[in-house]
C-alpha positions in Angstrom: -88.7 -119.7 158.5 -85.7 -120.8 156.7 -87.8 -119.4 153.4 -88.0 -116.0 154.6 -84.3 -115.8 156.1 -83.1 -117.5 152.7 -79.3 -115.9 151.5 -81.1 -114.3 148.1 -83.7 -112.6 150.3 -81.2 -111.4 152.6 -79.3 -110.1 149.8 -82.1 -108.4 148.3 -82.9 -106.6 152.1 -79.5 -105.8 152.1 -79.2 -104.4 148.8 -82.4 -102.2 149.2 -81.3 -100.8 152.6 -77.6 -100.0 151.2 -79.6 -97.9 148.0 -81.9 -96.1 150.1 -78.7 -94.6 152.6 -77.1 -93.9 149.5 -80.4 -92.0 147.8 -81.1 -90.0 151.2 -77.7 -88.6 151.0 -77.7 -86.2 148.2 -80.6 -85.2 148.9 -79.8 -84.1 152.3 -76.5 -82.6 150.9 -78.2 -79.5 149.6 -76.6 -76.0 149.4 -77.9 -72.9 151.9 -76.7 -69.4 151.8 -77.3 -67.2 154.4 -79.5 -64.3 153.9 -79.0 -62.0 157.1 -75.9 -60.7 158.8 -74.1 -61.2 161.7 -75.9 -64.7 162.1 -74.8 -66.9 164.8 -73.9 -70.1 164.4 -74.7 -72.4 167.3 -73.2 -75.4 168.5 -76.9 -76.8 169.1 -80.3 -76.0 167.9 -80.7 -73.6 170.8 -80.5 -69.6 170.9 -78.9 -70.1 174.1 -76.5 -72.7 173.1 -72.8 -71.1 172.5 -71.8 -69.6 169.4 -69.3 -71.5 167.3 -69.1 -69.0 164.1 -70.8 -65.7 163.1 -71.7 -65.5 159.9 -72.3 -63.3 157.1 -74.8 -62.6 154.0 -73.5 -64.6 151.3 -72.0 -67.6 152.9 -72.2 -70.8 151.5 -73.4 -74.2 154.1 -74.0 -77.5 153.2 -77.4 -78.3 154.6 -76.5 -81.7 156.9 -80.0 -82.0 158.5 -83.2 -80.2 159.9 -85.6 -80.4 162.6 -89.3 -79.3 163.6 -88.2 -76.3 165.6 -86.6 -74.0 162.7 -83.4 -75.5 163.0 -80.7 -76.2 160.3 -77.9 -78.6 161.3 -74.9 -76.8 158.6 -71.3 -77.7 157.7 -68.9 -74.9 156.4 -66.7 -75.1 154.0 -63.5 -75.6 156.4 -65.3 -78.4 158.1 -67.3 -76.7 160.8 -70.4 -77.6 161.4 -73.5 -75.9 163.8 -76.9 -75.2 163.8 -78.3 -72.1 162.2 -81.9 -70.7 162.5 -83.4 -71.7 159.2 -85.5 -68.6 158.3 -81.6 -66.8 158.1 -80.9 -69.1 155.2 -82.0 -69.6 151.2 -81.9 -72.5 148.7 -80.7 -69.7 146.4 -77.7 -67.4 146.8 -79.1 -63.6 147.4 -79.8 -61.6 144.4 -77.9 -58.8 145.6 -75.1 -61.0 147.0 -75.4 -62.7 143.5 -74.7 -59.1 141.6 -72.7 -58.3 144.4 -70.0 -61.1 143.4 -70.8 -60.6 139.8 -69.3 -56.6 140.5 -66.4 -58.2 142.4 -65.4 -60.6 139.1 -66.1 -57.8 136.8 -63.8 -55.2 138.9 -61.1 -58.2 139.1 -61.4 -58.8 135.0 -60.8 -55.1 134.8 -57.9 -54.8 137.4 -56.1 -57.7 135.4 -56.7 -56.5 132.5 -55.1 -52.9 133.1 -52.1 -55.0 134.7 -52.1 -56.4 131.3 -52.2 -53.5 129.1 -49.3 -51.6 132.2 -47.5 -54.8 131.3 -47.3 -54.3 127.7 -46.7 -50.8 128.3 -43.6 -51.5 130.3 -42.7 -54.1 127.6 -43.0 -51.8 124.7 -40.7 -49.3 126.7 -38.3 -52.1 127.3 -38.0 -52.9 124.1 -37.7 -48.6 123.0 -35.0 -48.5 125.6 -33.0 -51.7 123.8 -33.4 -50.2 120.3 -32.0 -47.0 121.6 -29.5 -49.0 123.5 -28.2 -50.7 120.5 -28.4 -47.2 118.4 -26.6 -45.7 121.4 -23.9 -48.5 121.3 -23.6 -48.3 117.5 -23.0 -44.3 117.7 -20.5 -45.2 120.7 -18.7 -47.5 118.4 -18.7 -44.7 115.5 -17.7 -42.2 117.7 -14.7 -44.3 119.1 -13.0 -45.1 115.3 -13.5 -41.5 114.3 -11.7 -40.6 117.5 -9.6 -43.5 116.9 -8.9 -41.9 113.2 -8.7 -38.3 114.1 -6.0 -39.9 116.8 -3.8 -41.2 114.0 -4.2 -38.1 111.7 -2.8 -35.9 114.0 -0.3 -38.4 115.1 0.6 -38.1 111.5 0.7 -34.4 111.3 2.6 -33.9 114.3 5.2 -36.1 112.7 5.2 -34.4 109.6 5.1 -31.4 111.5 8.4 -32.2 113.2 9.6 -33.4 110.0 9.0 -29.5 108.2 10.2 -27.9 111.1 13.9 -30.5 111.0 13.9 -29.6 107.1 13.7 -25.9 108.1 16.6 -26.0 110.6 18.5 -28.1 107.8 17.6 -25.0 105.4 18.5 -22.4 107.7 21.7 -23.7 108.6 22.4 -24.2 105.3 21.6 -20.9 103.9 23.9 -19.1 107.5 26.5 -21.4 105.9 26.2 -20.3 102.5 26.0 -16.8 103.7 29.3 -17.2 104.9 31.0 -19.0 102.7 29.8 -16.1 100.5 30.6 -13.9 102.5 34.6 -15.6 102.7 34.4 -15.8 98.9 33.5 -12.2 98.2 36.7 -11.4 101.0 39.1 -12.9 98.9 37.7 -11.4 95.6 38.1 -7.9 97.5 41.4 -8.5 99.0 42.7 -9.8 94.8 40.9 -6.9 93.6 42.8 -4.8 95.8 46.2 -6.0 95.4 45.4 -6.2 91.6 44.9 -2.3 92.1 48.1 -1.9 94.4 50.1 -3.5 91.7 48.7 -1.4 88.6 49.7 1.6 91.1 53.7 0.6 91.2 54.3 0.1 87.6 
């Protein structure tokens, strides 16, 4: 007795049990998909057994276990687990459902990449909008020193105006004064003139 219960032939039971649990696992582990819709998902392998979920063609189980009466014991993705009717579920996901998904992808690649080609769009206008902005902001700038010069030029004119029209007072004056001293001058050369005459007369 002590032969068959030895330590190494314990060991070896042991070792053989722990490799068959862990080989029945993931085999039991298998995906399912469902094939029909609006499938009930039970919370035992009875159609009158409450419902837990209802699912739809195209979900994805993890197969847990089976039994003899058409009955799939299934976990969902989020944890929930039930029993499912197992002619409502496939080893392989639906063809349809299959090019059903591939449409989806395909309609989402295309979605992204017009949002890509709108985003370029918008970042080509940006980038018009900056070049005019910095042309728009160099004209300003032109614009502002040839006001800036015109500003100063007719600053200058008015002051030279003001200067001619100083100068032309200064003339005018000038010339009422030399009309009157002319004037005075050409008095006196009368009044000689005429006493000149008046003398001549006497003698």
């Amino acid at each position: 007795m002590n032969g068959f219960f030895s330590p190494h032939r314990l060991r070896g039971w042991i070792a053989g049990l722990v490799w068959m649990l862990l080989s029945a696992g993931p085999a039991l582990a298998e995906d399912r998909y469902v094939i029909d819709d609006q499938i009930n998902l039970r919370k035992t392998p009875a159609l009158t057994a409450p419902v837990a979920r209802t699912l739809k063609a195209g979900d994805k189980l993890e197969l847990l276990d089976g039994n003899s009466s058409g009955w799939d014991h299934v976990k969902l993705a989020d944890g929930t687990d039930g029993w499912v009717a197992r002619r409502s579920l496939s080893a392989k996901i639906p063809v349809e459902i299959e090019r059903n998904q591939l449409r989806a992808e395909i309609d989402e690649l295309r979605a992204k990449l017009v949002s890509h080609d709108k985003l370029q769009n918008e970042l080509k206008r940006i980038q018009e909008v900056s070049r005019n902005a910095l042309r728009i902001e160099q004209e300003n700038q032109e614009l502002i020193a040839k006001a800036n010069r015109l500003e100063k030029e007719l600053k200058q004119a008015s002051d030279e105006n003001r200067i001619l029209e100083k100068q032309a007072d200064t003339l005018f004056f000038l010339a009422g004064a030399g009309v009157l001293i002319l004037g005075f001058i050409s008095g006196l050369l009368s009044r000689k003139r005429r006493k000149s005459s008046s003398y001549g007369s006497l003698e």
